[in-house]
C-alpha positions in Angstrom: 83.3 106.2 116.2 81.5 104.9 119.5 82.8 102.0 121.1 79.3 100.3 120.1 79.6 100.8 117.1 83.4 99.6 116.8 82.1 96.2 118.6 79.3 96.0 116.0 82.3 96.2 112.8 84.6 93.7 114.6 81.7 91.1 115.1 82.3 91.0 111.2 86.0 90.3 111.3 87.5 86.8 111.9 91.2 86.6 112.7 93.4 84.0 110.9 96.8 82.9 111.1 98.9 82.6 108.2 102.7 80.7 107.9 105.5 82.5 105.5 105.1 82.4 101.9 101.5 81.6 101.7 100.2 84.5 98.8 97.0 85.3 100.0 95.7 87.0 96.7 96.8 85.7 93.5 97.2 87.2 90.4 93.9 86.1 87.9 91.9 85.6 91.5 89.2 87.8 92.7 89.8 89.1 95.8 86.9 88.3 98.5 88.2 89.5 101.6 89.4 93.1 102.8 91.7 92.7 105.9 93.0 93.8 108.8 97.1 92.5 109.4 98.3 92.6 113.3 100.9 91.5 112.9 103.7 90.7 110.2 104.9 92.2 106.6 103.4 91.4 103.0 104.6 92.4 99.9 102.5 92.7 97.0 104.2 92.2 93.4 103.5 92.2 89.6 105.6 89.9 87.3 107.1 92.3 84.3 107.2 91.5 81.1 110.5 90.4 81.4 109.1 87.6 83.9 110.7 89.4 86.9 108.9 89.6 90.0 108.6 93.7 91.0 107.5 94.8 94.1 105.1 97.2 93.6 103.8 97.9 97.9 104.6 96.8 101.5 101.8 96.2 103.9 103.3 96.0 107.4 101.2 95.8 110.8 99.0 97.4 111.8 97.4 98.1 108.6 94.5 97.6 106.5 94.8 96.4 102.8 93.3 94.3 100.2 93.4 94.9 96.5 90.8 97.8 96.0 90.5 96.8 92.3 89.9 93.3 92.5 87.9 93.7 96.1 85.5 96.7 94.8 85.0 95.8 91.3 85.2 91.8 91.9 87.3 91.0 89.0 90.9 89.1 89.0 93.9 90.7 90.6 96.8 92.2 88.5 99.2 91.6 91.5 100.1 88.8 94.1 100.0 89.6 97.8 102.6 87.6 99.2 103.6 86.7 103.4 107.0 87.5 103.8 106.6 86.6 107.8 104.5 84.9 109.6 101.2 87.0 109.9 97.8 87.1 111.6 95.6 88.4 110.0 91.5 90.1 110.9 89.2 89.1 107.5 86.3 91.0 106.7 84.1 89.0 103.3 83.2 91.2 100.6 79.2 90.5 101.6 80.0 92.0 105.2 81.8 95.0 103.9 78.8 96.0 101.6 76.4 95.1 104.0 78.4 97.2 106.8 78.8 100.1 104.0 75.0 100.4 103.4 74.5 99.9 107.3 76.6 101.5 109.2 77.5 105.4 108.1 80.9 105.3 110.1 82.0 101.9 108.5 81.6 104.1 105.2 83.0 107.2 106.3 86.1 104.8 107.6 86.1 103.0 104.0 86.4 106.6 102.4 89.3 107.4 104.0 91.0 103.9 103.5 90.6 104.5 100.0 91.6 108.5 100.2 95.2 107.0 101.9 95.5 104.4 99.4 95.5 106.8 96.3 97.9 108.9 98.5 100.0 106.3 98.4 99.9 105.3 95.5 100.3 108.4 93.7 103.3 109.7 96.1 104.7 106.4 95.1 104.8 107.4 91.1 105.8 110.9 91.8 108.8 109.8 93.7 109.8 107.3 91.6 110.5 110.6 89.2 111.7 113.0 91.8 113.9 111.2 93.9 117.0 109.6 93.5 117.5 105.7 94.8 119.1 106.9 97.4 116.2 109.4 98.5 113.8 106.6 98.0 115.7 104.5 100.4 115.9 106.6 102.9 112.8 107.2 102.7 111.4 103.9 103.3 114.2 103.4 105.6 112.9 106.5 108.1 109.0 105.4 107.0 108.6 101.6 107.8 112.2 100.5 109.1 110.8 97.1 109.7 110.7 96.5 106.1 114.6 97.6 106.0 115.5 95.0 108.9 113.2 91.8 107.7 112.9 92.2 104.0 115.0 90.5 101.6 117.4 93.0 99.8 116.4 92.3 96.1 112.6 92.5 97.1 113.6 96.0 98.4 115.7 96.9 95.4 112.8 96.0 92.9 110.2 98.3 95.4 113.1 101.0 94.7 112.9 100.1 91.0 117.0 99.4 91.2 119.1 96.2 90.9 120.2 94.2 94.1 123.4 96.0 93.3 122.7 99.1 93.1 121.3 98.7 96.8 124.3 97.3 98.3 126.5 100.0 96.5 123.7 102.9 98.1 123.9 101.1 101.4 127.7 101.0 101.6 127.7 104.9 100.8 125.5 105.5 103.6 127.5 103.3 105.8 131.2 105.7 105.2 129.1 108.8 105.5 130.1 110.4 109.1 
């Protein structure tokens, strides 16, 4: 993409600063931004039907996210997206992203391959969640996004791993005594 052309996109974007806490897309909410983080970690978590809170994905910077579902389709989100640091954030509306799809052929090409990653993702996600231990997984995310292991409570990591809080500490002790 041509520096012109990257100018043009980030005319669109406006960057916001968010505290700790705040869930920026709520469950039974449309989503109407896409966006852009810089800087921090966000989680993004279902409640079960057990009324737990499950971590379902970690966004940490610099990365792109939003809920595809609830952005693309504009209908209410199945999941909250949650600040678990301080983050600042680049926000794109829904109008501009449509009106930069249908305008600007490397915006699109770029939106293709966001969505390409994200069913990656998603679907290495499920696949692991079969084919790996707890331990594997761990390690995984560990070697993958090491910030998440270092500022992310341990039970929201355990329910990301789909394993108890205890389960982590006993994995994370065994790692510990290994030479």
């Amino acid at each position: 993409m041509s520096d012109e052309k990257a100018d043009l996109i980030s005319t669109y974007f406006i960057k916001k600063y968010f505290p700790k806490e705040t869930i920026l897309i709520q469950e039974g909410k449309t989503s109407k931004h896409s966006y852009f983080l810089e800087s921090g970690i966000i989680r993004c978590y279902i409640i079960d039907l057990k009324g737990n809170e499950v971590t379902t994905r970690f966004f940490s910077a610099p990365d792109f996210f939003n809920d595809y579902l609830s952005f693309f389709e504009q209908k209410p989100s199945e999941e909250n997206y949650e600040l678990l640091t301080d983050c600042t954030l680049y926000s794109i509306s829904y109008d501009n992203v449509q009106h930069c799809f249908h305008t600007i052929p490397e915006f699109r090409e770029w939106g293709r391959m966001l969505l390409t990653l994200n069913y990656t993702f998603i679907n290495q996600k499920m696949i692991s969640l079969y084919k790996e231990t707890a331990q594997e997984r761990y390690l995984n995310l560990e070697k993958k996004n090491p910030e998440i292991i270092e500022k992310v409570p341990l039970h929201i990591i355990a329910s990301y791993l789909g394993i108890t809080k205890f389960s982590l500490s006993r994995i994370r002790k065994e790692l510990q005594e290994l030479p």
